[in-house]
Residue, then its C-alpha position, 0 to 999 in steps of 0.5 A: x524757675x517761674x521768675x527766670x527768662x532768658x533774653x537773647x543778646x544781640x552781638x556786638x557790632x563790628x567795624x566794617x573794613x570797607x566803607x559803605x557803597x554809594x548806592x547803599x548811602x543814597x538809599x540811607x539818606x532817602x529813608x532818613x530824609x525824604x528825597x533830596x528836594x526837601x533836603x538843604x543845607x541849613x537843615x543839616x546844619x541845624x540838626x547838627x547843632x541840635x544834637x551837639x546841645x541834646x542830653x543822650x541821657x534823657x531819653x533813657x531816662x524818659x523810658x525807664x519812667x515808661x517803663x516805670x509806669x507799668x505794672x510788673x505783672x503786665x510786663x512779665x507777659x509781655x515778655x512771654x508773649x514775645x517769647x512764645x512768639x519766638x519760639x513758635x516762629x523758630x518750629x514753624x520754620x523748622x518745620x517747614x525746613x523739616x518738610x522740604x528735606x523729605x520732600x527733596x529726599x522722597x523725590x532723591x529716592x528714585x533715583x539714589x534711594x541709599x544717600x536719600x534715605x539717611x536724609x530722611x524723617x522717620x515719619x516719612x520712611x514709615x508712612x511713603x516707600x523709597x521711589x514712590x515720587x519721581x519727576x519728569x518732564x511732560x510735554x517739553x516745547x519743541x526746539x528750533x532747528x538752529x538750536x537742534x543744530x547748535x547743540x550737535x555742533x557744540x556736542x561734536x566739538x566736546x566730543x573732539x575736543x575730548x578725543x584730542x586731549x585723550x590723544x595728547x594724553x596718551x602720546x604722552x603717557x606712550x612717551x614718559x613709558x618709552x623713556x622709562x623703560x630706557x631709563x630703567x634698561x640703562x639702569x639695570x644694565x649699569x647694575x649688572x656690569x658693576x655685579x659682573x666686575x665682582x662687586x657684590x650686589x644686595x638690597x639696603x638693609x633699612x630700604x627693601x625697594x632700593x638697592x646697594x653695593x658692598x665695597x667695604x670689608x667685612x672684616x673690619x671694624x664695625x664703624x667701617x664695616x657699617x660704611x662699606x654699604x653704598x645705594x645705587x641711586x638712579x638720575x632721571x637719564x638712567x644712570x647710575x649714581x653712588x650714594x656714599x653717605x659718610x663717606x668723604x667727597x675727595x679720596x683720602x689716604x694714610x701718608x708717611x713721611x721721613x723726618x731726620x732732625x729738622x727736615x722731610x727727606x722722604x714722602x710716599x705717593x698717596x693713591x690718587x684716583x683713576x683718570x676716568x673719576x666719572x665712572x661708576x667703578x671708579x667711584x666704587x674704587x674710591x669709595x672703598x680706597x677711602x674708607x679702607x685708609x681711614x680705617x688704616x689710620x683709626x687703627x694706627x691711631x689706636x695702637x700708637x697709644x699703647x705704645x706710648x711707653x716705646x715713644x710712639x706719640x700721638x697728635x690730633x692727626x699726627x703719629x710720630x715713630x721714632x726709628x733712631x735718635x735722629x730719624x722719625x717717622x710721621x704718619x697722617x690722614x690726608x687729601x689726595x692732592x695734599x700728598x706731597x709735603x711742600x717741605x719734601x720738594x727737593x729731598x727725595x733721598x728716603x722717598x722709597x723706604x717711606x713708600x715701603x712702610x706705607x705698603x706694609x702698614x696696608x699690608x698689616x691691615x689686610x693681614x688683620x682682616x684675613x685673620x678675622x675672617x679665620x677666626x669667625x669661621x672657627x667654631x666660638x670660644x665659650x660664653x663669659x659673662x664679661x665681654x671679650x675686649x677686641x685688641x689692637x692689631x699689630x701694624x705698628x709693631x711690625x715695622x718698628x721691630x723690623x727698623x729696630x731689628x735692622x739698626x741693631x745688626x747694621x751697628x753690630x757689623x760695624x762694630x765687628x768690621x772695626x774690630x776686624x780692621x784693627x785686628x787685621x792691621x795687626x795682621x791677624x786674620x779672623x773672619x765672621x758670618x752673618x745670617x741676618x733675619x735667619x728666623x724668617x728661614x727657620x719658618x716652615x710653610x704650611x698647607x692649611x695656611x695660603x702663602x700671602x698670609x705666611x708671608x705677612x705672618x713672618x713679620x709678626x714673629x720675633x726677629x733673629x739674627x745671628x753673627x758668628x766667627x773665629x778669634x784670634x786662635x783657631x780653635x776660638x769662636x764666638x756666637x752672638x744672637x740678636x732678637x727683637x719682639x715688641x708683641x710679647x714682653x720682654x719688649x725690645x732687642x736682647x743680645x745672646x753672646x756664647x763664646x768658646x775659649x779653650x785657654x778659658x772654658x769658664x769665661x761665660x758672658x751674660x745671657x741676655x744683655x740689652x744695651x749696645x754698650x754692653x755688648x761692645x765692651x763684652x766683645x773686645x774683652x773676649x777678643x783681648x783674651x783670646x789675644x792675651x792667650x795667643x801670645x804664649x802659644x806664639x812663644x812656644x811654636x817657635x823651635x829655631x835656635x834663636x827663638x829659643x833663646x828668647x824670653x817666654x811670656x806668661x799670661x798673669x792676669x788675662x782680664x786687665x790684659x797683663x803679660x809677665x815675662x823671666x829671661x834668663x839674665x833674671x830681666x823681669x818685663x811686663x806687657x799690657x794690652x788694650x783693646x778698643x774698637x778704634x785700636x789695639x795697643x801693647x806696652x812693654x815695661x822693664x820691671x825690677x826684680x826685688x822692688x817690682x816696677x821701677x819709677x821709671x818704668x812705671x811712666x815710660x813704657x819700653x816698646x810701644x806699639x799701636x794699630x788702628x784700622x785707618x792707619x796709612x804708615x805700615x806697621x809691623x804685625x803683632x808676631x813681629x811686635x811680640x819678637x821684638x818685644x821677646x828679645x833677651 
């Protein structure tokens, strides 16, 4: 370490931004050149050649031979001298900086004896107390008048000047408090009307110091549930303004449409908003509309998946239920200036029963909200380890159980009105009774459950109607029983068919039959018995001479509809019936005794006679017909 010495670099000099000043140029050339007498032209322009033609290098090189020259030793305390010259400067310095902090310090202490002392050596805290030096003014010159005088009425400006701006400040201050209670009176006035029309009031969950207003259900699902919570902000003039965050600007709602085949022939009204939009009830109103009817719509959306099996199907914003083959109902989330389908403009044919199931798909939703809230109030099932899946409300279902209900008893009456017009053609009197939804009837209210939810529970039992009547006999009856539940399997509509024949006790249908098909040939089969075993019993009321002599029929195979008749002349005949819902008709054939049915009579009937419900041209009846038919 005895050969190392440091030596300080000086830094690298930078490009000034801004040339020099004049005055600064001036004062250059003065002390390069002497004065500008002694400075010309042809001075300048002869140094400037002498420095083109000089060899930068040579004065270094001059210098290292110096340099060279002297002993090594003499120049190693050359340069200690300089550094001890250096340093020495450096502490006389710091010193003498040292010695004015305590002095400025010491003399501080008078007066702020806690910030002068951090400032303070240590030599000096021991060596002179705190406030031992102070400073004054001694013997100050004497003012003059006009100056005493100039410094008062520079003083009383201040002092006004002072007084003015603390006025403004407080008129101001008074003002900004005066519109700030106005504003806040506004406020809370606008807060208290909304609490007294029956909203509830309470304080944003994530901001303490803020309030909000409940508008949603509590009830719902916990997407919506979570929206139904607005802020009651306030604008600068006090009143309210209702924060809806997620909630859509315009008011939204569920349409429902009625599309048969190609075309709309029926719309419902979407809930526009109310004329006063401004108000802040109104915007609580749609708020809640809103949010209500995309819940309405989520929860359609979710239940037409599961029933994709009963051709419920689902579009991006479209829900197609079919009603019958050619009618569908389409529900989707609109605007409320976009409630009316341009395609609907001039067919409002179906515009009531499209407003109908668009007031009972709210209805549903409701429903399904009351039953939440019952079953929170119950006490909790018991824990499992895997968590309980929420199912799907029963909104669709309902509705699609009722149309399917309704088809099926409007094409039951029409097939029991069609066969009762061919019946009656024939002159045969039989009646019918149809109690239609009887299973609403059947249904008892209940004290612990209100009204408005046994209403809305009717639809989400299974519906029953039952149709009942006498045949062509007195004593026969027949009893059909339709049923639809599309809650619970077995889905769909069943027909439960009893019939009472006492010529046949052991005819039965099937228990349940599902296709329409099926009850229609069921049906005009029972009637075509029951006609078959009228027949002989027609024969043998009769006690006149004349219809004893005629020829008494005998049922020989009542499920094909065959009559078989022996006169006494040993004639031997034949008769058939067929029964269809369009008509009724009966064949006579003329049979031989020892061959059976002779080839004429095989293809040419001897008495014909049909009857049909729409016929114009007068017909005999049946009795008359079966008469004739009996003559030996």
């Amino acid at each position: 370490m005895s050969d190392s010495f440091t030596v300080s670099l000086r830094p690298i000099r930078e490009k000034r931004d801004s040339p020099d000043s004049l005055p600064r140029e001036i004062a250059q050339i003065n002390a390069q050149w002497g004065s500008f007498r002694e400075l010309s032209e042809a001075k300048l322009r002869e140094k400037i050649e002498e420095d083109k033609h000089k060899d930068h290098w040579e004065e270094d090189d001059e210098g290292d031979k110096e340099s060279t020259d002297l002993e090594t030793s003499e120049q190693l305390d050359q340069l200690y001298k300089r550094r001890a010259e250096i340093i020495q400067f450096a502490l006389q310095a710091h010193m003498e900086a040292s010695f004015a902090l305590d002095f400025v310090s010491l003399l501080l202490s008078k007066h702020q004896p806690r910030q002068a002392e951090t400032s303070m050596s240590p030599f000096l805290k021991s060596a002179a107390p705190l406030g031992s030096l102070n400073s004054e003014v001694v013997n100050p010159p004497p003012r003059p008048d006009s100056t005493l005088k100039d410094v008062k009425s520079v003083a009383r400006g201040w002092r006004l000047q002072n007084f003015n701006s603390a006025a403004n400040k407080l008129l101001n201050a008074g003002s900004r408090l005066e519109t700030e209670v106005n504003s806040e009176t506004k406020y809370w006035n606008e807060v208290l009307a909304v609490k007294e029309k029956g909203w509830k009031i309470c304080r944003l969950p994530r901001e303490s110091q803020a309030l909000g207003v409940q508008y949603g259900f509590l009830e719902a699902t916990p997407i919506f549930r979570d929206r139904g919570l607005a802020a009651l902000r306030r604008t600068d003039d006090g009143s309210l303004f209702l924060d809806k965050g997620l909630v859509p600007l315009k008011s939204q709602g569920v349409r429902v449409r009625v599309r048969r085949g190609d075309r709309i022939v029926g719309c419902s009204k979407v809930c526009r908003p109310p004329q006063d939009a401004e108000s802040i009830e109104s915007r609580i109103l749609q708020a809640r509309d809103t949010v209500f009817e995309e819940e309405l719509f989520y929860e359609v959306m979710r239940e037409a998946r599961i029933l994709g099996t009963q051709g419920v199907k689902t579009r991006q914003n479209l829900v197609q239920v079919p009603v019958s083959e050619e009618q569908e109902i389409l529900l989707d989330l609109v605007d409320w200036d976009q409630d009316r389908d341009p395609e609907a403009a001039d067919s409002t044919e179906q515009d009531v029963f499209a407003d109908a199931v668009a007031h009972s798909i709210r209805i549903l939703l409701t429903y399904a909200h009351r039953q939440n809230l019952r079953r929170r109030t119950q006490p909790p099932p018991p824990l499992v380890p895997k968590r309980r899946p929420v199912p799907e409300y029963h909104i669709l279902r309902p509705i699609m159980a009722y149309l399917q209900h309704k088809s099926h008893i409007q094409w039951l009456e029409s097939l029991i009105n069609d066969l009762r017009g061919v019946l009656e053609s024939a002159g045969i009197s039989c009646g019918f009774k149809a109690t239609q939804f009887s299973s609403i009837g059947t249904l008892q209210p209940s004290s612990q459950v209100p009204k408005v939810e046994a209403v809305a529970g009717v639809f989400l039992a299974p519906f029953v109607s039952t149709f009942s009547g006498n045949l062509v006999t007195s004593q026969s009856s027949f009893r059909i029983q339709i049923r639809t539940n599309l809650a619970v399997p077995p889905f769909g509509t069943f027909y439960e068919l009893s019939v009472n024949l006492p010529q046949y006790p052991d005819v039965q249908p099937p228990n349940h039959v599902g296709l329409q098909d099926e009850v229609s040939a069921i049906l005009t089969h029972v009637i075509m018995l029951d006609i078959a075993a009228a027949i002989p019993l027609q024969c043998s009321d009769t006690a006149d001479q004349e219809a004893k002599e005629r020829v008494s029929w005998d049922v020989d195979y009542p499920h094909h509809g065959e009559l078989h008749s022996l006169s006494r002349n040993g004639q031997s005949r034949k008769m058939k019936i067929s029964l269809s819902r369009q008509e009724l008709t009966i064949k006579t054939y003329q049979l031989n005794r020892t061959r059976g049915v002779t080839p004429v009579a095989a293809t040419s009937p001897t008495l014909s006679q049909t009857w049909r419900a729409d016929s114009p041209e007068p017909r005999p009846t049946l009795s008359e017909f079966v008469a004739q038919a009996s003559q030996p």
